[in-house]
mmCIF file of the C-alpha atoms, coordinates in Angstrom:
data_MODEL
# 
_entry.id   MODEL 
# 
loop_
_atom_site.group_PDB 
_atom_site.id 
_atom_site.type_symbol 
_atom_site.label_atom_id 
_atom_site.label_alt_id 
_atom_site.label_comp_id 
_atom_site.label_asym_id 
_atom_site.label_entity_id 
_atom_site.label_seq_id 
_atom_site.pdbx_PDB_ins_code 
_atom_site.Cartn_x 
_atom_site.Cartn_y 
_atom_site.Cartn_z 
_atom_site.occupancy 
_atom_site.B_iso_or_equiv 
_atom_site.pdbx_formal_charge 
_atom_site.auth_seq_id 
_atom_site.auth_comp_id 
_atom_site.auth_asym_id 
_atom_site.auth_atom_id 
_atom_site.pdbx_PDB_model_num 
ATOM 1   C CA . UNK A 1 1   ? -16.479 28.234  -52.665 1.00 0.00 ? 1   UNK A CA 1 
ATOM 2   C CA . UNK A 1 2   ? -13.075 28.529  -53.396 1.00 0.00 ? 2   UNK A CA 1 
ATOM 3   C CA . UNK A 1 3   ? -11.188 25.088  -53.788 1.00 0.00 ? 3   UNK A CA 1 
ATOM 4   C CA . UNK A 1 4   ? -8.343  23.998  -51.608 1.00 0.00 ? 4   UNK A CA 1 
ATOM 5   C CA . UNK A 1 5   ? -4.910  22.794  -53.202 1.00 0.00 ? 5   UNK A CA 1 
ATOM 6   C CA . UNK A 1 6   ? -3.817  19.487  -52.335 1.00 0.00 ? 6   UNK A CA 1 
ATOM 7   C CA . UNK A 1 7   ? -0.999  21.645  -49.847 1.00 0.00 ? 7   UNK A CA 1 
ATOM 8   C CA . UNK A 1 8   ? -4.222  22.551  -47.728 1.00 0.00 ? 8   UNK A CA 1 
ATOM 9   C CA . UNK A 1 9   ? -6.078  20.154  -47.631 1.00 0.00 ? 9   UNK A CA 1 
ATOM 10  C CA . UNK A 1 10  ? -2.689  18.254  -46.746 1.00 0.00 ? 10  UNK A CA 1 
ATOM 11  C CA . UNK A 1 11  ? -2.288  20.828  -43.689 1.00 0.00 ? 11  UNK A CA 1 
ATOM 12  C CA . UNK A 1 12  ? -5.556  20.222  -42.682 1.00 0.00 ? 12  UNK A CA 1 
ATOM 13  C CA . UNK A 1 13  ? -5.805  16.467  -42.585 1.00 0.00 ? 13  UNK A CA 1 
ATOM 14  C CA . UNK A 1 14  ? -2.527  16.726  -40.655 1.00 0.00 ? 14  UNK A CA 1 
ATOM 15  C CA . UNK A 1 15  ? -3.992  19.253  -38.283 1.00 0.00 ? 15  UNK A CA 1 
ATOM 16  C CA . UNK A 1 16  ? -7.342  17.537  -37.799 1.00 0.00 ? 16  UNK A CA 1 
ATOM 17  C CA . UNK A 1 17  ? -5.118  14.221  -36.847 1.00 0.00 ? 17  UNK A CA 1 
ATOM 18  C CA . UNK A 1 18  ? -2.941  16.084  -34.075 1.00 0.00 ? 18  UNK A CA 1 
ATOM 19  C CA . UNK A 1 19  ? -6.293  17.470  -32.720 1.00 0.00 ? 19  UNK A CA 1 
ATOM 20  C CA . UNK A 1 20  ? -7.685  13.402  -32.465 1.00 0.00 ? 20  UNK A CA 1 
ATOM 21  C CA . UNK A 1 21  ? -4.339  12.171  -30.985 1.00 0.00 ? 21  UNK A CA 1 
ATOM 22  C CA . UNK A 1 22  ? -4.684  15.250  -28.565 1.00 0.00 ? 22  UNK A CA 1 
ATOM 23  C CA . UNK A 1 23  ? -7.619  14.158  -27.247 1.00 0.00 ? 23  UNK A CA 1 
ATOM 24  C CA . UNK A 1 24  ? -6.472  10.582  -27.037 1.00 0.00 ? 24  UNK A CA 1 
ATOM 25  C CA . UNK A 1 25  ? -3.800  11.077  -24.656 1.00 0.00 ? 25  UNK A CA 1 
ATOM 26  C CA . UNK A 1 26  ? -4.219  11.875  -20.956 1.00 0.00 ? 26  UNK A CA 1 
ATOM 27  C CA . UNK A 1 27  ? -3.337  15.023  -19.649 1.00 0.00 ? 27  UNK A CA 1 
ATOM 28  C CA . UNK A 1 28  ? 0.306   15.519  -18.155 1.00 0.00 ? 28  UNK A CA 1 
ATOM 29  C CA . UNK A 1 29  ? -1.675  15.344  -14.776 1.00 0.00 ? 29  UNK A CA 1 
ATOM 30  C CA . UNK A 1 30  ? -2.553  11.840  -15.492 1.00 0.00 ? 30  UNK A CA 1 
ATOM 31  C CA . UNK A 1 31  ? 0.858   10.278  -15.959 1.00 0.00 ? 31  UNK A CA 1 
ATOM 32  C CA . UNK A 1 32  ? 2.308   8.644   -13.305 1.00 0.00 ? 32  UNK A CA 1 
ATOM 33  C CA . UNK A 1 33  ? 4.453   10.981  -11.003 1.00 0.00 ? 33  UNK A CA 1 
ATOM 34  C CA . UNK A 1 34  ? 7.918   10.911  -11.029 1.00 0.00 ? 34  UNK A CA 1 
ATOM 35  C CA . UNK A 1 35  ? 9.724   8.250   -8.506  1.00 0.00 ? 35  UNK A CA 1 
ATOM 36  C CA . UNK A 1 36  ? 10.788  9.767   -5.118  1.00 0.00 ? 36  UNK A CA 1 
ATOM 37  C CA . UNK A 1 37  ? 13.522  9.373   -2.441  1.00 0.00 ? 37  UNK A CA 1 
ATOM 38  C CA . UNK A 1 38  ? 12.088  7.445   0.617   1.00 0.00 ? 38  UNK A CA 1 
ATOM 39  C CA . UNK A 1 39  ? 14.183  6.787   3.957   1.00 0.00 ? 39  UNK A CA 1 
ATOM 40  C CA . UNK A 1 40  ? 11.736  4.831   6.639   1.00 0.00 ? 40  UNK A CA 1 
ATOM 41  C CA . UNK A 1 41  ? 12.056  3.180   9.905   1.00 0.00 ? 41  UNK A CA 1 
ATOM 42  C CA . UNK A 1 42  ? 8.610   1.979   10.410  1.00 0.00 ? 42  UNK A CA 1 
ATOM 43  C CA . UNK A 1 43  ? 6.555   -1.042  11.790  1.00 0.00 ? 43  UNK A CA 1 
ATOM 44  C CA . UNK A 1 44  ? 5.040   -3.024  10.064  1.00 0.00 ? 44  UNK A CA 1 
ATOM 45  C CA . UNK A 1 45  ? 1.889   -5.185  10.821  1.00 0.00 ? 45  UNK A CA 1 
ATOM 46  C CA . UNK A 1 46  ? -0.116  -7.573  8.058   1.00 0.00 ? 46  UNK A CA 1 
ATOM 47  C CA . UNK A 1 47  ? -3.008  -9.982  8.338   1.00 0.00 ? 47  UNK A CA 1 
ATOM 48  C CA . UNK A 1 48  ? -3.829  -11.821 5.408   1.00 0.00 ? 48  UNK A CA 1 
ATOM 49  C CA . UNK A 1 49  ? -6.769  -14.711 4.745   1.00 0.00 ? 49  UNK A CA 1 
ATOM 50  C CA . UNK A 1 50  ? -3.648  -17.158 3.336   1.00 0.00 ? 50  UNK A CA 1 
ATOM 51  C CA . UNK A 1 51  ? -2.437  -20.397 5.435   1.00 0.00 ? 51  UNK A CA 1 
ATOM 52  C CA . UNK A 1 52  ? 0.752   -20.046 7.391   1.00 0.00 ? 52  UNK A CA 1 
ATOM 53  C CA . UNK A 1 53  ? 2.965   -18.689 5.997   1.00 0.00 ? 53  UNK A CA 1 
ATOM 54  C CA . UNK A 1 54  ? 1.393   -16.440 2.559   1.00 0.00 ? 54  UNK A CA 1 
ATOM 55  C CA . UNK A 1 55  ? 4.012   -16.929 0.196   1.00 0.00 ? 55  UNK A CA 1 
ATOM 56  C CA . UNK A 1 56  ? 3.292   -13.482 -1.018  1.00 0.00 ? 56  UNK A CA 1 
ATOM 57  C CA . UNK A 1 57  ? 5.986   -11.571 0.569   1.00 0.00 ? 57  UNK A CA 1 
ATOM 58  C CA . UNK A 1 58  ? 8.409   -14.643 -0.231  1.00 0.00 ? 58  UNK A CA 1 
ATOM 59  C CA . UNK A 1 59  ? 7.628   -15.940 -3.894  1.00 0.00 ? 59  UNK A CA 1 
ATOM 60  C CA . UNK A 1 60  ? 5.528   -13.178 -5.443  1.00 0.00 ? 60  UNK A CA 1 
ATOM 61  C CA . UNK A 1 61  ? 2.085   -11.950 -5.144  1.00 0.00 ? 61  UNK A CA 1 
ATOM 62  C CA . UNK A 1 62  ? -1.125  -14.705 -5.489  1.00 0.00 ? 62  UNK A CA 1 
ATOM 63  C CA . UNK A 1 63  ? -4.362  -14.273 -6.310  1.00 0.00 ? 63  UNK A CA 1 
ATOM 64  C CA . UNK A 1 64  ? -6.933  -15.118 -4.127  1.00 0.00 ? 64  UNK A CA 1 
ATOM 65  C CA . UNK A 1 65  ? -5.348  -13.704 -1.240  1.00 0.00 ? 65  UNK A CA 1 
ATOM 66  C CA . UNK A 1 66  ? -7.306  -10.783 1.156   1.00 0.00 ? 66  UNK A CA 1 
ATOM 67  C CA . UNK A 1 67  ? -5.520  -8.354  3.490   1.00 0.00 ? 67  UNK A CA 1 
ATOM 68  C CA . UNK A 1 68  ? -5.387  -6.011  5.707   1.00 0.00 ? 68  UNK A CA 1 
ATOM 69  C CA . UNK A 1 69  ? -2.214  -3.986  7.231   1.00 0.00 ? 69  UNK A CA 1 
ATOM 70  C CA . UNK A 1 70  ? -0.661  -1.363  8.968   1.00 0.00 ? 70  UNK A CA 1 
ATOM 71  C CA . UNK A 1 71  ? 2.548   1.099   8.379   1.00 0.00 ? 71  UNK A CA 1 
ATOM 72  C CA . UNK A 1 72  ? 3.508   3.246   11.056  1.00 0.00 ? 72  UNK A CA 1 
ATOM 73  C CA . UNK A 1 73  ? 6.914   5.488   10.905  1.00 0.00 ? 73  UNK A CA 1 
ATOM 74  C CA . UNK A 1 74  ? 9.252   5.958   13.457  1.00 0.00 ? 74  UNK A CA 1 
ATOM 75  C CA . UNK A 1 75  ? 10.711  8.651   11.820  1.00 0.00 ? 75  UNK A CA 1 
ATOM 76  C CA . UNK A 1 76  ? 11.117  9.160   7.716   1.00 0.00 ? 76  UNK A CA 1 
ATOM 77  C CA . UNK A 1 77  ? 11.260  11.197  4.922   1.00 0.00 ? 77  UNK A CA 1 
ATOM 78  C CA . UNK A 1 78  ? 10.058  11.027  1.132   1.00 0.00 ? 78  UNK A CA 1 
ATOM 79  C CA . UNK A 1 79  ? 10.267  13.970  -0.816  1.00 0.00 ? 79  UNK A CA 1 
ATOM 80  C CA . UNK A 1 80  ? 12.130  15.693  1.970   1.00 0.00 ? 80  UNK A CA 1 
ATOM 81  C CA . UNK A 1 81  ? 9.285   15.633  3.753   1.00 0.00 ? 81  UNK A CA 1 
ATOM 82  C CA . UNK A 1 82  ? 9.344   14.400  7.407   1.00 0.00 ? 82  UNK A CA 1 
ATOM 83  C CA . UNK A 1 83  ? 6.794   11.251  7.748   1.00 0.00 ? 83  UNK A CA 1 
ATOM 84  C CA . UNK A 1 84  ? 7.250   10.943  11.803  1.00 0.00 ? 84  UNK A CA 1 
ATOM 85  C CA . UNK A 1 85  ? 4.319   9.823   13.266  1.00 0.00 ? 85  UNK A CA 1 
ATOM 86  C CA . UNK A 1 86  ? 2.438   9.315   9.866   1.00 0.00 ? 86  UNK A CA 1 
ATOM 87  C CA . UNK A 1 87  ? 0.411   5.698   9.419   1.00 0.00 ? 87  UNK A CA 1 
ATOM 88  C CA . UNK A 1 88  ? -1.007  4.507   6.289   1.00 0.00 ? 88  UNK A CA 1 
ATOM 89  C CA . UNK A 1 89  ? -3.538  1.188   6.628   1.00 0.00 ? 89  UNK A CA 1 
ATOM 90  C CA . UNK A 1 90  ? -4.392  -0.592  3.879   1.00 0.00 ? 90  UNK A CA 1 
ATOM 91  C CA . UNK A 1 91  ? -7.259  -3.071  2.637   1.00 0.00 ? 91  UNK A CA 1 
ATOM 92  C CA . UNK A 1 92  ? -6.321  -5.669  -0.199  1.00 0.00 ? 92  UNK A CA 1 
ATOM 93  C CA . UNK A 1 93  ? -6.449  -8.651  -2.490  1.00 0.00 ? 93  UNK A CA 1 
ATOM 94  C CA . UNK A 1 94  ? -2.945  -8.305  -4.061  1.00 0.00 ? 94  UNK A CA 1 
ATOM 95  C CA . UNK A 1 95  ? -2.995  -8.451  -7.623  1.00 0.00 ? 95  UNK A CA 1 
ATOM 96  C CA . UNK A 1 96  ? -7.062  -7.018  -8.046  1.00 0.00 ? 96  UNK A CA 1 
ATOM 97  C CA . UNK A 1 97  ? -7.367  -4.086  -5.711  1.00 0.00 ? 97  UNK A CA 1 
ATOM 98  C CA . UNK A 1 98  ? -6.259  -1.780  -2.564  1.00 0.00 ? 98  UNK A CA 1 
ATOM 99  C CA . UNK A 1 99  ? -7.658  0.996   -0.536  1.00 0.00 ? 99  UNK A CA 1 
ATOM 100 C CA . UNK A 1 100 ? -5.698  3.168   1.630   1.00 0.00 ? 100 UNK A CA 1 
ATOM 101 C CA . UNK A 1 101 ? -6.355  4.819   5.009   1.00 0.00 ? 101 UNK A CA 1 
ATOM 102 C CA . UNK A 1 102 ? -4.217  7.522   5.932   1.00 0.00 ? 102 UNK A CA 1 
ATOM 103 C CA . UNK A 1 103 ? -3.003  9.058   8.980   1.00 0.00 ? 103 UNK A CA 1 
ATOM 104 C CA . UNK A 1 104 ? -0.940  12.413  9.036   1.00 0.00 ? 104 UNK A CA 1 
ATOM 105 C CA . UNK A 1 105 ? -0.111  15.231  11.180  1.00 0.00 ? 105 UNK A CA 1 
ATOM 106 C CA . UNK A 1 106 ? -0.164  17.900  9.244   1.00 0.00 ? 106 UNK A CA 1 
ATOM 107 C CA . UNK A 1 107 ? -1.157  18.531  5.264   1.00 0.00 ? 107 UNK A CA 1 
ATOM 108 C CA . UNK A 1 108 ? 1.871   18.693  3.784   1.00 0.00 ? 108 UNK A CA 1 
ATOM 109 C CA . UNK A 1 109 ? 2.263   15.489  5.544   1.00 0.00 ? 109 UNK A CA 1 
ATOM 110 C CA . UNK A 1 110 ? -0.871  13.715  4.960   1.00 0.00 ? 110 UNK A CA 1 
ATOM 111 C CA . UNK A 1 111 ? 0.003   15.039  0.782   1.00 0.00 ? 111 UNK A CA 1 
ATOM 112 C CA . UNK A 1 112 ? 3.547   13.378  1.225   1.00 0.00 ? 112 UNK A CA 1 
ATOM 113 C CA . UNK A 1 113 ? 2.561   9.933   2.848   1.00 0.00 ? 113 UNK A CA 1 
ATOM 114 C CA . UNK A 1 114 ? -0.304  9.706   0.374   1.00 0.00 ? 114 UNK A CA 1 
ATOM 115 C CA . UNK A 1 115 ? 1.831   9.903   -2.770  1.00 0.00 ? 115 UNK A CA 1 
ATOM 116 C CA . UNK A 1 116 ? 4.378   7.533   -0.811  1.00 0.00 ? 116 UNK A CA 1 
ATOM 117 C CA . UNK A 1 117 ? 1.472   4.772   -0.585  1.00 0.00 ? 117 UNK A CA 1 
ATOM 118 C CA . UNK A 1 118 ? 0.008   5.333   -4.347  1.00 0.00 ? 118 UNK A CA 1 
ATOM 119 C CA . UNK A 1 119 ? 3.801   4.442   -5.334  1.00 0.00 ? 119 UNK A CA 1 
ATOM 120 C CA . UNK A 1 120 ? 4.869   1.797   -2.382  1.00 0.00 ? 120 UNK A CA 1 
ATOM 121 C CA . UNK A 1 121 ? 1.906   -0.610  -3.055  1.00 0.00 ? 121 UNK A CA 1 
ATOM 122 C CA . UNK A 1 122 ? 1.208   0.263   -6.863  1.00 0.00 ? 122 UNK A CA 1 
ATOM 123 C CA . UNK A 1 123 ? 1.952   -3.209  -7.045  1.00 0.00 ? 123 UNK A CA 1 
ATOM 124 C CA . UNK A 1 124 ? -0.889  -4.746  -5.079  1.00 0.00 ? 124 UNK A CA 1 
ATOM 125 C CA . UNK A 1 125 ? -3.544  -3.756  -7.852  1.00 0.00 ? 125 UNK A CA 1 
ATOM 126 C CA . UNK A 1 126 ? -5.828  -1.110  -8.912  1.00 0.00 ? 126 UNK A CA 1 
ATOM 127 C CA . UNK A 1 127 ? -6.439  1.749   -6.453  1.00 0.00 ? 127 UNK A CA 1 
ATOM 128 C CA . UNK A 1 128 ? -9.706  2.155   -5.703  1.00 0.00 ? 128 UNK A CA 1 
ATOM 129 C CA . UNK A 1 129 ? -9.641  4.955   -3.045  1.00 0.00 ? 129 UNK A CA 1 
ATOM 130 C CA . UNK A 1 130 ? -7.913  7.114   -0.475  1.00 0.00 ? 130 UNK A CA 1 
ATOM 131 C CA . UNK A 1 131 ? -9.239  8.376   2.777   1.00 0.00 ? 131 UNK A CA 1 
ATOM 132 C CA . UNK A 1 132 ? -8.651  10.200  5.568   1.00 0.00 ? 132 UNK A CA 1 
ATOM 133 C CA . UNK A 1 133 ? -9.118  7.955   8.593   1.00 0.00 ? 133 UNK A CA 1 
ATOM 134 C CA . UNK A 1 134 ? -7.893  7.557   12.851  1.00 0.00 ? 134 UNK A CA 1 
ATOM 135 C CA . UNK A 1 135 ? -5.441  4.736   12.249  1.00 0.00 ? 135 UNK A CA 1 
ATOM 136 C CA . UNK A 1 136 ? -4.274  2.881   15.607  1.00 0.00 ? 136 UNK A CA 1 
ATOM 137 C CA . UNK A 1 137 ? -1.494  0.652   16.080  1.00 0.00 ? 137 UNK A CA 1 
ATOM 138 C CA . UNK A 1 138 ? -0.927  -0.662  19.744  1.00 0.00 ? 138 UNK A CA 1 
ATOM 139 C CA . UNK A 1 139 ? 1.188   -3.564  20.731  1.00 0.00 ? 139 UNK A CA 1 
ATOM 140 C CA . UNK A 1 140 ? 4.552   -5.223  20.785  1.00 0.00 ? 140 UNK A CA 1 
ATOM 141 C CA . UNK A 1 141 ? 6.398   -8.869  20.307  1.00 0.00 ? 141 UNK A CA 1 
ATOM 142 C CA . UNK A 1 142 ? 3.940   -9.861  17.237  1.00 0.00 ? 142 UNK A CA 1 
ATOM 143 C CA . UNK A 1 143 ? 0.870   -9.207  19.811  1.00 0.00 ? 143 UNK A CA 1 
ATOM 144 C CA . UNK A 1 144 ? -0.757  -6.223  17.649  1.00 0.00 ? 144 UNK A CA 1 
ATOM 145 C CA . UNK A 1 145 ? -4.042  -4.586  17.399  1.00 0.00 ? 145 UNK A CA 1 
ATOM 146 C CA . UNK A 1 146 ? -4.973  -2.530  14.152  1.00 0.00 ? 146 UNK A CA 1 
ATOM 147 C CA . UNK A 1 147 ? -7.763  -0.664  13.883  1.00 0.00 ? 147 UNK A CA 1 
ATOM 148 C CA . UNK A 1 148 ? -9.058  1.853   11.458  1.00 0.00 ? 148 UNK A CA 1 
ATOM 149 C CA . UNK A 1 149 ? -12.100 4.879   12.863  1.00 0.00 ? 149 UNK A CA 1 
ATOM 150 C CA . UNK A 1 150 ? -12.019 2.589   16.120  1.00 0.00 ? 150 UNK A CA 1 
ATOM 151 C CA . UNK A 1 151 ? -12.808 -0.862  13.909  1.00 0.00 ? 151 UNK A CA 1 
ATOM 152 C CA . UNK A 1 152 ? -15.666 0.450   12.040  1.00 0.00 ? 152 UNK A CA 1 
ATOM 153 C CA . UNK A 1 153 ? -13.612 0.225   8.750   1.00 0.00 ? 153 UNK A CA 1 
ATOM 154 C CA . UNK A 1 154 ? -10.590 -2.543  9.721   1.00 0.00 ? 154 UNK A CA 1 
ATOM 155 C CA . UNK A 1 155 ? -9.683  -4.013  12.554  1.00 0.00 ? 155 UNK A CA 1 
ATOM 156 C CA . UNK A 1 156 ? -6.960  -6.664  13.286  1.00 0.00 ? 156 UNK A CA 1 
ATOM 157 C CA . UNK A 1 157 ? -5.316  -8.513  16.008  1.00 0.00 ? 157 UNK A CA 1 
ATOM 158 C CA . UNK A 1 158 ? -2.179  -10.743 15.457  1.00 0.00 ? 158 UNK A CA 1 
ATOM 159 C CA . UNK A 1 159 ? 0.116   -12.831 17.867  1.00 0.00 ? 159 UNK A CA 1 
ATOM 160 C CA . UNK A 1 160 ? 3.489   -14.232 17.312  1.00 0.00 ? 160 UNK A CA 1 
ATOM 161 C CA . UNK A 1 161 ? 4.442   -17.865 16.064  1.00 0.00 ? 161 UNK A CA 1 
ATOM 162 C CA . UNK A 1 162 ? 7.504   -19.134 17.491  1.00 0.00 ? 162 UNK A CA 1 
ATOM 163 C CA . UNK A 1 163 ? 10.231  -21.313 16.155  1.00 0.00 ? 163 UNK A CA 1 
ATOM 164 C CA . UNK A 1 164 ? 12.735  -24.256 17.442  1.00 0.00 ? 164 UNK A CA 1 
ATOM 165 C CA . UNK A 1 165 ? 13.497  -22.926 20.409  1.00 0.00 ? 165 UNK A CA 1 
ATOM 166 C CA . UNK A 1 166 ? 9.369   -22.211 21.523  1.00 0.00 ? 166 UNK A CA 1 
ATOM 167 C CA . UNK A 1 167 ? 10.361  -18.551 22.487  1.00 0.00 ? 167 UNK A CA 1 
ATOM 168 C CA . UNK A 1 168 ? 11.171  -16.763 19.403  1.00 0.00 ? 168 UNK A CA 1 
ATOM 169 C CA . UNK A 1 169 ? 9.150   -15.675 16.123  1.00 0.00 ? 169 UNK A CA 1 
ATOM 170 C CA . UNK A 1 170 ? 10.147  -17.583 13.010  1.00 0.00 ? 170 UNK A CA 1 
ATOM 171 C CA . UNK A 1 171 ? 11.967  -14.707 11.035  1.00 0.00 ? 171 UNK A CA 1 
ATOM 172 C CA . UNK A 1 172 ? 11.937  -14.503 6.966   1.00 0.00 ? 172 UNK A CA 1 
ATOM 173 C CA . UNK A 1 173 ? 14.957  -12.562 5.672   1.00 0.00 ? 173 UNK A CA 1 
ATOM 174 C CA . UNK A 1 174 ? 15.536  -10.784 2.605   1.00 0.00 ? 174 UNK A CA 1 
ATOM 175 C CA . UNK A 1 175 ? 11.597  -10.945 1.497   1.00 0.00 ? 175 UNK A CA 1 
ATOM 176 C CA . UNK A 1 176 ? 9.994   -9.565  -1.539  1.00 0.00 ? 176 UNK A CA 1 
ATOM 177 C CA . UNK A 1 177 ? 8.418   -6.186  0.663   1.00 0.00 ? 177 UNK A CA 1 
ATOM 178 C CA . UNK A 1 178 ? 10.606  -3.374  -0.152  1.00 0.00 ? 178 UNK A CA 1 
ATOM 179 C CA . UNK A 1 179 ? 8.848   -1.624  2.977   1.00 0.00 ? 179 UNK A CA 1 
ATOM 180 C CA . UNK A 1 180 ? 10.736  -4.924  5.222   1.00 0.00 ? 180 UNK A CA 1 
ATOM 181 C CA . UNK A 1 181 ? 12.489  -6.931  3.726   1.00 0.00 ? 181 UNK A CA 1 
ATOM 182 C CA . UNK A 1 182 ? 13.119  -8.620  7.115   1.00 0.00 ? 182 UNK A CA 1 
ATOM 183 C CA . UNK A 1 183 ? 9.412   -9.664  8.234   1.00 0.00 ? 183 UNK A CA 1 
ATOM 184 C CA . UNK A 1 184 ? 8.792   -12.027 11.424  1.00 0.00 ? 184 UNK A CA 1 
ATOM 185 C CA . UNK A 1 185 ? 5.806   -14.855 11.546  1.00 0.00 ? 185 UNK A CA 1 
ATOM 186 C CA . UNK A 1 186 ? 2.294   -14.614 12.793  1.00 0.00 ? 186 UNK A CA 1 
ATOM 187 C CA . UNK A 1 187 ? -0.858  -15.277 12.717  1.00 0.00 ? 187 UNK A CA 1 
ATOM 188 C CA . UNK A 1 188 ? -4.227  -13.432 13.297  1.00 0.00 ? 188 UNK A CA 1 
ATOM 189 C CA . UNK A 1 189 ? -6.446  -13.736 16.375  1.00 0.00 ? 189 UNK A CA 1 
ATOM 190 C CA . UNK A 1 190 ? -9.478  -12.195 14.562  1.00 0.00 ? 190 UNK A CA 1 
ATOM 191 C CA . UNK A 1 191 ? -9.749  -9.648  11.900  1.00 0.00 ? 191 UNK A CA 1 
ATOM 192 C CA . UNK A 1 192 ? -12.692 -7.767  9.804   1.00 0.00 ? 192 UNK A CA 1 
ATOM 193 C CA . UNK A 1 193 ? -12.884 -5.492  6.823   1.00 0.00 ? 193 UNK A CA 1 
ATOM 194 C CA . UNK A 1 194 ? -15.545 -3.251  5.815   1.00 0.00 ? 194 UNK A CA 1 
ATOM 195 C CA . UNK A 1 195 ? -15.972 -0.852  3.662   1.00 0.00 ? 195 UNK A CA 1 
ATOM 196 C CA . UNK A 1 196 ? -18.475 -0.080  1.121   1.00 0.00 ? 196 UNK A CA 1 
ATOM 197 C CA . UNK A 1 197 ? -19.276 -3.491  -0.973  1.00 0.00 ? 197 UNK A CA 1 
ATOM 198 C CA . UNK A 1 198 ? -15.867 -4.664  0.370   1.00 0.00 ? 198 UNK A CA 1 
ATOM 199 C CA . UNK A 1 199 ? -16.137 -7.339  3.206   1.00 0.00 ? 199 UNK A CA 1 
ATOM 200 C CA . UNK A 1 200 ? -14.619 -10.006 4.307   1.00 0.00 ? 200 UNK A CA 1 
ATOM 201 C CA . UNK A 1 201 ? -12.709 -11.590 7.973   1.00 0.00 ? 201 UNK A CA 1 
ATOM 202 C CA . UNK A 1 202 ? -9.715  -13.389 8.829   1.00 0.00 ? 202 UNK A CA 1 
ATOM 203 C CA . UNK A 1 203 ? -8.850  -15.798 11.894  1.00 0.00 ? 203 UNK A CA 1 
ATOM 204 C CA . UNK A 1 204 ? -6.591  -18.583 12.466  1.00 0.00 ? 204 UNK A CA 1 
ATOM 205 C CA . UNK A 1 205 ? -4.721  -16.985 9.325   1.00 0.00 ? 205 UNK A CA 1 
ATOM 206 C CA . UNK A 1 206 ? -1.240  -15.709 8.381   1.00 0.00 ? 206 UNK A CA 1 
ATOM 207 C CA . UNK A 1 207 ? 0.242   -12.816 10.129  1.00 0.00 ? 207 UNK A CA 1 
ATOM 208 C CA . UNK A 1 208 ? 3.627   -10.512 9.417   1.00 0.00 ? 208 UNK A CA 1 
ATOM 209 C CA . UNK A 1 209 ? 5.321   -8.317  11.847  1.00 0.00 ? 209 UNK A CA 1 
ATOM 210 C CA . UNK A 1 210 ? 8.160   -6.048  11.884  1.00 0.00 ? 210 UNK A CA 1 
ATOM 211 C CA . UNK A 1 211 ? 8.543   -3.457  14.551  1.00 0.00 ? 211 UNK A CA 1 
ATOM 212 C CA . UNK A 1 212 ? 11.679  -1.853  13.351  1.00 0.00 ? 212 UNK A CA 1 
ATOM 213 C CA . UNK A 1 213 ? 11.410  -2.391  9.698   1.00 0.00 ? 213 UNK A CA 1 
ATOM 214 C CA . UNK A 1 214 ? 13.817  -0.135  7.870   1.00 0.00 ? 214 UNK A CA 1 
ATOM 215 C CA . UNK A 1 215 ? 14.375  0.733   4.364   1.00 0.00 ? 215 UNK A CA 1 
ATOM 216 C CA . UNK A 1 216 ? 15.265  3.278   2.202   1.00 0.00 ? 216 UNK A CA 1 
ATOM 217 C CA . UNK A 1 217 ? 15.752  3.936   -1.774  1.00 0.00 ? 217 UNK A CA 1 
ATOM 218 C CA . UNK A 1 218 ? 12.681  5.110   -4.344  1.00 0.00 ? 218 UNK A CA 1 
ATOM 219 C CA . UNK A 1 219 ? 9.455   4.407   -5.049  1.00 0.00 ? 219 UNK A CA 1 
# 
């Protein structure tokens, strides 16, 4: 066999490391995608298992919290695509996990509003799964009722807590939710999750509400 010089065997070390490294790295499909232009007018409906008020959405997320929520938009756009009419639920302890249920009127739309929610709540944990689901959102005034395939998944009902003057909801301005930063106070009536080895119920708990959230910028 005829013996290498150190010049090829030099090559081939360096070779046989770019090969390794190679298969180290994920494939370009695997990064995250690129950022995108979002403009949203949307309400906004939460139930969460935390006492009144979760300091989530004002101080930063917590462990130990457990959620369940509802956008719905108005009108919208992300991507230049139109979101109109599009809902995304969600299921969530902040920080661990999320789940989201999507609503969409056509595919292009259903592709849009799903990348939309992968980068709008990246920051409420690991994403464990995206489905295809009847999302319903019916209500007004903090009195909502969420529901995901007709409550088999999620379901949710909220009601408004006023302030000082005993008529209107105590409002939170400026909040840590880049969806609404403006989010009013409620609580929930009653409220299940489940899904798979995910479970769990909420009543007598916080609530946030927003039925003209608005907000724009990228995600």
């Amino acid at each position: 066999m005829k013996r290498l010089t150190s010049g090829q065997v030099k090559t081939l070390w360096t070779a046989a490391m770019l090969v390794g490294v190679a298969t180290l790295l994920p494939s370009a499909a695997a990064w995250p995608a690129e950022t995108g232009e979002y403009h949203a007018v949307l309400t906004f409906v939460e139930g969460c298992s935390c006492s009144v008020p979760c300091t989530c959405d004002i101080s930063g997320l917590k462990h130990g919290c457990q959620a369940v929520g509802v956008v719905a938009f108005s009108s919208g756009t992300y991507n230049g695509v139109d979101l109109t009419g599009a809902k995304i639920a969600y299921a969530t302890a902040p920080g661990d996990w999320i789940r989201l249920y999507v609503e969409a009127k056509t595919p292009q739309q259903e592709t849009a509003v799903t990348d939309f929610g992968k980068a709008a709540f990246k920051e409420y944990g690991k994403l464990e799964g995206v489905k295809k689901s009847s999302v319903s959102i019916t209500g007004k005034a903090g009195r909502y009722t969420l529901s995901v395939d007709g409550g088999k998944i999620m379901d949710l009902t909220t009601e408004a807590v006023p302030g000082g003057d005993k008529k209107t909801p105590i409002s939170y301005n400026n909040t840590m939710n880049p969806l609404s930063p403006t989010v009013m106070q409620g609580k929930t009536v009653k409220g299940s999750y489940h899904d798979g080895e995910r479970s769990f119920t909420l009543e007598g708990s916080n609530a946030f509400f927003n039925s003209a959230a608005k907000s724009s910028g990228k995600v």
